[in-house]
N, C-alpha and C positions, 0 to 999 in steps of 0.2 A: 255278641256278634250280630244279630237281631238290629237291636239299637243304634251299633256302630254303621251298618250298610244303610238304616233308615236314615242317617243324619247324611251320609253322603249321597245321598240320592236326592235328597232336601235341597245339598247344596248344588248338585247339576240340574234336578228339578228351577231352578231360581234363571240361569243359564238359560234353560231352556223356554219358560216363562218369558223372559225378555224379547226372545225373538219371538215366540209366539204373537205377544200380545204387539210387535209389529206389522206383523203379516195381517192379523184380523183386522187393526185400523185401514191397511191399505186395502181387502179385498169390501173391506165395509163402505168405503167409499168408493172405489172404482171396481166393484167386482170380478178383479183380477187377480189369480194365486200371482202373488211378488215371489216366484221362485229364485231369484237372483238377489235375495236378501239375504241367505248363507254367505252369499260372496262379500255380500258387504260388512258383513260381521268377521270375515277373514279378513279386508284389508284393513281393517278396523286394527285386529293383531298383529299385521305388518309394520302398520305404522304406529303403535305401543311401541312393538318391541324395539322400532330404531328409535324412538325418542327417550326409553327406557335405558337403554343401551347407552346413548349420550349423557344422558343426564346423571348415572351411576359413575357414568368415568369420568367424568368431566370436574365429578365433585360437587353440585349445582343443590342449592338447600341446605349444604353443612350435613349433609349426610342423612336427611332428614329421611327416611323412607315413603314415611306418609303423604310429605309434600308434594315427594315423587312420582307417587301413586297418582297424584290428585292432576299434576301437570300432564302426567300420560294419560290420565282415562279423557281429561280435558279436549287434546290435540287429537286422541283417536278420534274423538264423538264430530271434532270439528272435521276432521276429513269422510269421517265417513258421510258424516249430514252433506258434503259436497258433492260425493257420488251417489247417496241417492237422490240428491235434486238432477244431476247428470244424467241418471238411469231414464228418469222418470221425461226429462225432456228430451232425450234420444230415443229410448226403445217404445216408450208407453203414449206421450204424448200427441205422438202422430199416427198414432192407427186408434185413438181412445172412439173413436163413432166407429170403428171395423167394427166383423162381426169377434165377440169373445176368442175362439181359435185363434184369430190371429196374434192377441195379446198376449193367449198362452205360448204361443210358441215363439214369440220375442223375447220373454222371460227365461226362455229356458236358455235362449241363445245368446242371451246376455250376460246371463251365469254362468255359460262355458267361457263365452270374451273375454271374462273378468277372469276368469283361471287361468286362461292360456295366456293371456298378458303379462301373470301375475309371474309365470313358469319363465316365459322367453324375457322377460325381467333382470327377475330377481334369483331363478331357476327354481328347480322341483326339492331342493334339500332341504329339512327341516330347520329353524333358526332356536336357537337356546334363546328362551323368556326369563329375564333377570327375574328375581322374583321380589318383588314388591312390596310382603306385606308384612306387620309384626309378628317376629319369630315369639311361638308362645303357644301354648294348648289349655285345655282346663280339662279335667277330667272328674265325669262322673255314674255311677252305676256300670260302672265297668268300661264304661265307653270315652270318648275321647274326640275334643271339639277343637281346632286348632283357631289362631287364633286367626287365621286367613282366610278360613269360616264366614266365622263370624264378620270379618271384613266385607266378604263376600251378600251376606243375607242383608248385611246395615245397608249397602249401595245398591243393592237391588231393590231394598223396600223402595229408598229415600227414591229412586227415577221413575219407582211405581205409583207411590204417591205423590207427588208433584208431577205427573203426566197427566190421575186422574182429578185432580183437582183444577190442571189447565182445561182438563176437556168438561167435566162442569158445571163449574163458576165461572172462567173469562169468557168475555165476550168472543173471540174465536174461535174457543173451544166450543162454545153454541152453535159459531158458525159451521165449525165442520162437521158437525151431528145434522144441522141442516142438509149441508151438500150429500153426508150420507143418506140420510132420509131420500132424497130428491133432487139430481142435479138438477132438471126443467125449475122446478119452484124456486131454486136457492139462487139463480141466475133470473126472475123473473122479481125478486127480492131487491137485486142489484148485489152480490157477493159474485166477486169474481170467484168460480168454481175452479179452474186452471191455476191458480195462484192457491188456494186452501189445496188443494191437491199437491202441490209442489211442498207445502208445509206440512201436511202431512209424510211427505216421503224426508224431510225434513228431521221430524222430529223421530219418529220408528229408527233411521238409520244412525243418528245420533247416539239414539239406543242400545243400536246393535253395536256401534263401535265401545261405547262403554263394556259391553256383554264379552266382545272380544280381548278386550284388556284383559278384565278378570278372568277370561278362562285362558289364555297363554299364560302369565302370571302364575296361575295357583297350578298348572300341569308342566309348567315349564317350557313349552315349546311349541312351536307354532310352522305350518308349512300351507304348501297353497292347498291342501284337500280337506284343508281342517271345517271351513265352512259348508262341505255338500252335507254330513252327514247333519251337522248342526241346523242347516235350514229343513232337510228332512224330516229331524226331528222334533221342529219347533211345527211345520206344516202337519206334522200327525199330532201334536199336543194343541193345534188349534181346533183340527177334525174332532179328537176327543172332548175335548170343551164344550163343541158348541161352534160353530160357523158365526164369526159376526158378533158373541158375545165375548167381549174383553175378558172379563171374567172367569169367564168359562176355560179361555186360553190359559191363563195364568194358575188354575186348576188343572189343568190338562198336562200341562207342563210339570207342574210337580208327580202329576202322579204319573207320567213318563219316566221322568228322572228313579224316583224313589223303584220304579218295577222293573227299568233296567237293572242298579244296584243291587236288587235281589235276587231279579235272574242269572244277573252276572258272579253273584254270590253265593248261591245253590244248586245252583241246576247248570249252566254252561257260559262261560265268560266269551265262547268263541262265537256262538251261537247267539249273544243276547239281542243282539239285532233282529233276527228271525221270530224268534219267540215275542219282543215288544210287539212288531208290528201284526203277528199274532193276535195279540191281547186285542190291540187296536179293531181288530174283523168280528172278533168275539162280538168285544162291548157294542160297537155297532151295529150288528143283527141282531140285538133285542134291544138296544135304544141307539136306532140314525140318528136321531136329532142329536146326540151328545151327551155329555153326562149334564147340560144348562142349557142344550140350545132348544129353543120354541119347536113344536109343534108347527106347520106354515102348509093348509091348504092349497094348492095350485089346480086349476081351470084348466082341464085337457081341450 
C-alpha cells in the first residue's frame, strides 16, 4: 500500500513539476508569480480533449493510440504556446516597468478571464478524456504500475530534458539566462529582452499544454476548474523548491505530489489540500529559502 501511493504520487509529483518548472522560468525572468498559467494548462486539456475526441472517431492513424497521443499532446502545446504569447502581450507586457502589484494583480485577473471565457464558452460541465495510452500494467512487490504511468514519467522526462538542454547549450537558451540575470545588460548587449520574454512564455506554456493532455488523459476528464488548483499547486511546489531554481521546482513538485498521495491515503483524502499546504508552512519556518534555494542577503 506504501509503495503503491508512492508511485502515484511520483506520477502527479511529474504533473505537477511541469507546471512548476514553468512558473519559476517566468518569475526568473520577469519577477512575476504567472498565476494564470493554471489556466493555461486547462485549455491546454480543452483542446486535447476535442482533438482527442476527433481523432478517436474519426479513425485517424489506424487506430493507433500512440500516434494519437502524440497528435494531441502536439496541437495542445501548440495552442497553449499561443495563449501564453497572448497573455504575456496583453496582460504582462504593458504594465512590465509598473510597479510589481500591478503585474500581480493582472495575473490574477487573467486567470479568472481565462475561466470565465472558458465557462460562457464551452460551459461549467465536465468533458470525458478519451484515454490515450497503452492499456497494460506490470506489477511488482505488491504494487502495481500501469502502463499510462509509465507513459506519463517517459513525456515528462523527455520535455524536461530537452527544455534543459535548450536553456544550456543553445545559444538562446544563454540568452534567456542573460535577460534573467539582467534585463538593463541583456538589452545593452543588443538581445531583444521583449521578444526572449515572449519565448519564454512560449515555451513554459507549450509545456503546460503537454502537462494538460496527460493529466485529462490518465483521470479521464477535464472541466474549466481543473487548472486553479494545478497552478496552485505547481506555485507551492515552486515555493518549496526554491524560488528561481528549476531544479528545485521540479523537486518540489514531486515531493508535493508524493505527500498529497499519502495524506490522501492515511490520514484524510477530504482534507489533503489543507494538510499539503500545511507541510508547505512547516518546511518553510525552518528553511524560507526552500528545500535548493540560495540563501540572498538584501540591504534594508
Amino acid at each position: 500500500m506504501l509503495l503503491q501511493q508512492v508511485i502515484n504520487g511520483i506520477i502527479l509529483g511529474f504533473i505537477y513539476s511541469l507546471l512548476a518548472m514553468g512558473m519559476t522560468m517566468v518569475f526568473g525572468i520577469t519577477q512575476v508569480i504567472h498565476f494564470s498559467h493554471g489556466e493555461v494548462f486547462m485549455i491546454g486539456s480543452f483542446i486535447g480533449v476535442g482533438v482527442a475526441v476527433l481523432l478517436t472517431e474519426t479513425g485517424h492513424f489506424g487506430g493507433n493510440i500512440l500516434w494519437v497521443l502524440v497528435a494531441t499532446v502536439a496541437l495542445a502545446m501548440a495552442g497553449a504556446a499561443l495563449l501564453g504569447i497572448l497573455v504575456d502581450r496583453t496582460c504582462y507586457r504593458p504594465i512590465r516597468r509598473s510597479p510589481r502589484i500591478n503585474s500581480l494583480v493582472s495575473a490574477i485577473g487573467s486567470s479568472i478571464f481565462i475561466q470565465q471565457a472558458v465557462i460562457l464558452t464551452l460551459g461549467s460541465k465536465f468533458r470525458i478524456f478519451p484515454f490515450l495510452f497503452p492499456k497494460g500494467e506490470i506489477h511488482f512487490l505488491g504494487s502495481m504500475v500501469s502502463y499510462a504511468q509509465i507513459w506519463i514519467v517517459i513525456i515528462s522526462l523527455f520535455l524536461m530534458v530537452v527544455f534543459s538542454i535548450f536553456l544550456k547549450n543553445s545559444r538562446m537558451g544563454k540568452a534567456l539566462q542573460t535577460v534573467a540575470e539582467n534585463q538593463k545588460v541583456a538589452g545593452l548587449l543588443g538581445i531583444n529582452v521583449n521578444k526572449f520574454i515572449a519565448l519564454t512564455f512560449l515555451i513554459v506554456s507549450a509545456i503546460a499544454g503537454a502537462a494538460g493532455v496527460l493529466t485529462g488523459s490518465y483521470y479521464g476528464s477535464v472541466d474549466f476548474f481543473v487548472g486553479f488548483m494545478a497552478g496552485l499547486k505547481a506555485f507551492t511546489s515552486m515555493i518549496l523548491g526554491g524560488v528561481g531554481n528549476v531544479t528545485g521546482a521540479v523537486l518540489g513538485g514531486l515531493v508535493i505530489g508524493v505527500a498529497e498521495t499519502l495524506i490522501g491515503g492515511y490520514i484524510s483524502n477530504d482534507n489533503k489540500d489543507i494538510l499539503v499546504f500545511l507541510l508547505l508552512i512547516i518546511i518553510l519556518v525552518f528553511r524560507p529559502s526552500g528545500l535548493l534555494g540560495e540563501r540572498v542577503a538584501e540591504r534594508l
